[in-house]
C-alpha positions as CSV (number, residue, x, y, z in Angstrom):
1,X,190.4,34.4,24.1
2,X,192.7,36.0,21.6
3,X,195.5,33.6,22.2
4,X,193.3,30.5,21.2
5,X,192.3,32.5,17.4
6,X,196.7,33.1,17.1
7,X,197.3,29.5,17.7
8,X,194.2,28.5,14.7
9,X,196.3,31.7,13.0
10,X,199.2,29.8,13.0
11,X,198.2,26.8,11.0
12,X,197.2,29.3,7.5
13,X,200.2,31.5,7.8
14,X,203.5,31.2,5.3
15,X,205.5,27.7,5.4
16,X,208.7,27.1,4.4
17,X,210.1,23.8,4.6
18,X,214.0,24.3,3.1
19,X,216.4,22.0,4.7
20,X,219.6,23.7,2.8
21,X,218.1,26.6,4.6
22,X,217.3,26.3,8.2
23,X,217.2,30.4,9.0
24,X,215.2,31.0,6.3
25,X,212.2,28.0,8.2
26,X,213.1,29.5,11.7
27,X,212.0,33.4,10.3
28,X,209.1,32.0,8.7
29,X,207.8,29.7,10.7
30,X,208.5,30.6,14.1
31,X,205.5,32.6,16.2
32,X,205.5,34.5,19.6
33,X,202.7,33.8,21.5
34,X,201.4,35.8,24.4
35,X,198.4,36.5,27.1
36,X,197.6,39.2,29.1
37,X,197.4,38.3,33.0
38,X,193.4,38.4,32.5
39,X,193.4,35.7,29.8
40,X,196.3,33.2,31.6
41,X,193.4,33.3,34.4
42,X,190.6,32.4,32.1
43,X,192.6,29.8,29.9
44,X,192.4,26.2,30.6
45,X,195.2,24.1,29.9
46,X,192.8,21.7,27.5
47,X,191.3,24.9,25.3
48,X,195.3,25.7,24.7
49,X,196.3,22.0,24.1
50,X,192.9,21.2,21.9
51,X,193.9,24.3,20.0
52,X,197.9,23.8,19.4
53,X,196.5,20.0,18.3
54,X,194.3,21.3,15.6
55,X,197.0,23.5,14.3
56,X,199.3,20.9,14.1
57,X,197.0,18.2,12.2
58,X,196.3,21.2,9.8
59,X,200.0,22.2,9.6
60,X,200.5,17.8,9.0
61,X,197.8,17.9,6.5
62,X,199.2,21.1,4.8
63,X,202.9,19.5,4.9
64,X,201.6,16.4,3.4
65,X,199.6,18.2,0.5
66,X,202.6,19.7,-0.3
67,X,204.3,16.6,-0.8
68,X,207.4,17.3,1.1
69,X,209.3,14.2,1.3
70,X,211.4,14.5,4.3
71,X,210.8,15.0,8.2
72,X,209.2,18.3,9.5
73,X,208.4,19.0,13.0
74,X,205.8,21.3,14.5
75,X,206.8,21.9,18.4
76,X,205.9,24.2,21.0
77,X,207.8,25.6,24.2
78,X,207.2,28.3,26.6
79,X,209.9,30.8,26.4
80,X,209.9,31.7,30.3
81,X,212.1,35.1,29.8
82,X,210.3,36.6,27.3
83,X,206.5,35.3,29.1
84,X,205.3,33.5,26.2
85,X,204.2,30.1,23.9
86,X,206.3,30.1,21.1
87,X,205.5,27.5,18.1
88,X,207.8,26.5,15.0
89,X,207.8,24.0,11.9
90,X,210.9,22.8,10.9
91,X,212.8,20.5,8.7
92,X,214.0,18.3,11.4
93,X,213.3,15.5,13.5
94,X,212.3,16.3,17.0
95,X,215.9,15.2,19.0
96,X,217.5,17.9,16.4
97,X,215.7,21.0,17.0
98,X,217.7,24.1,16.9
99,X,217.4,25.4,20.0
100,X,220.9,27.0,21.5
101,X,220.3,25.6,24.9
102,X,219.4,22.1,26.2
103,X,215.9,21.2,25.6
104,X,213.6,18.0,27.2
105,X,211.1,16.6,24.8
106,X,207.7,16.5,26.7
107,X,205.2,13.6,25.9
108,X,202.6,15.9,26.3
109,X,201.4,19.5,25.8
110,X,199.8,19.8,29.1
111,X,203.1,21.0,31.3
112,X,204.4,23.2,29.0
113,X,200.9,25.0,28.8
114,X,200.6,25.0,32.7
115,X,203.8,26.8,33.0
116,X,203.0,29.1,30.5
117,X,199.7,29.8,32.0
118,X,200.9,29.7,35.5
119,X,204.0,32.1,34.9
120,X,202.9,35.6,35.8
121,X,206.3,36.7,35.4
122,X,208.6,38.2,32.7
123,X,212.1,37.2,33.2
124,X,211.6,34.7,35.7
125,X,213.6,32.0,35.0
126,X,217.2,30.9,33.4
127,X,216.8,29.3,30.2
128,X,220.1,27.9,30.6
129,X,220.0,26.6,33.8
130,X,217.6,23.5,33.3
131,X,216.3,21.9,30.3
132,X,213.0,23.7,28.7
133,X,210.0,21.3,27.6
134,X,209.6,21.3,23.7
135,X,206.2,19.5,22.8
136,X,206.5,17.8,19.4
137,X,204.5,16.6,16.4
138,X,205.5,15.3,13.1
139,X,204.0,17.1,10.9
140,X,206.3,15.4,7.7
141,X,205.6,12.5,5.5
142,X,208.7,11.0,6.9
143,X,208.8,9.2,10.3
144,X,211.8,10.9,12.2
């Protein structure tokens, strides 16, 4: 279950919260996440969610020791082209992610895991043709 130890991974790597620099946050803090077919099949949705929500109350805990005093956002999304979970932190509330195309917040993790763990397929789907579910979590000391 390699996927489950780069999601724990996640939560100890470099973090830069720098809201004059957004590019500087998305190349640190942004991770590609993926599975081989063999894993997807012996993943279960709760192992991924229980392990992106320990990363984020470690990444919230970490935030907080660090006494940032604005909003920071950990969120996750399955990136359907490329086959994989990507996770970020950022310096922004969770309507104002910077994603180039139109996003849906999800109230849970569960449905963007199952598609990530149901899709099979590289490539399969148009990012730009429906909205893409972004799970978020403040992570900040300040409520967005």
């Amino acid at each position: 279950m390699v996927l489950l130890t780069w999601i724990a991974e996640v939560a100890d790597e470099p973090l830069v919260l720098e809201p004059a620099d957004r590019r500087a946050e998305w190349e640190t803090n942004t991770w590609s996440l993926s599975a081989e077919d063999e894993d997807r099949r012996s993943l279960s949705v709760s192992a991924v969610v229980a392990a992106f929500e320990r990363t984020a109350s470690a990444l919230q805990i970490r935030v907080r020791e660090l006494r940032f005093p604005g909003v920071a956002t950990f969120y996750v999304w399955h990136d359907k082209q490329a086959g994989q979970l990507r996770c970020s932190t950022g310096s922004v509330p969770a309507d104002e992610l910077p994603f180039s195309g139109v996003y849906a917040l999800s109230d849970g993790l569960e449905p963007v895991i199952e598609g990530f763990l149901a899709d099979g397929e590289m490539g399969a789907a148009d990012p730009e043709a429906v909205p893409f579910l972004v799970w978020a979590f403040n992570v900040g000391a300040a409520s967005p």
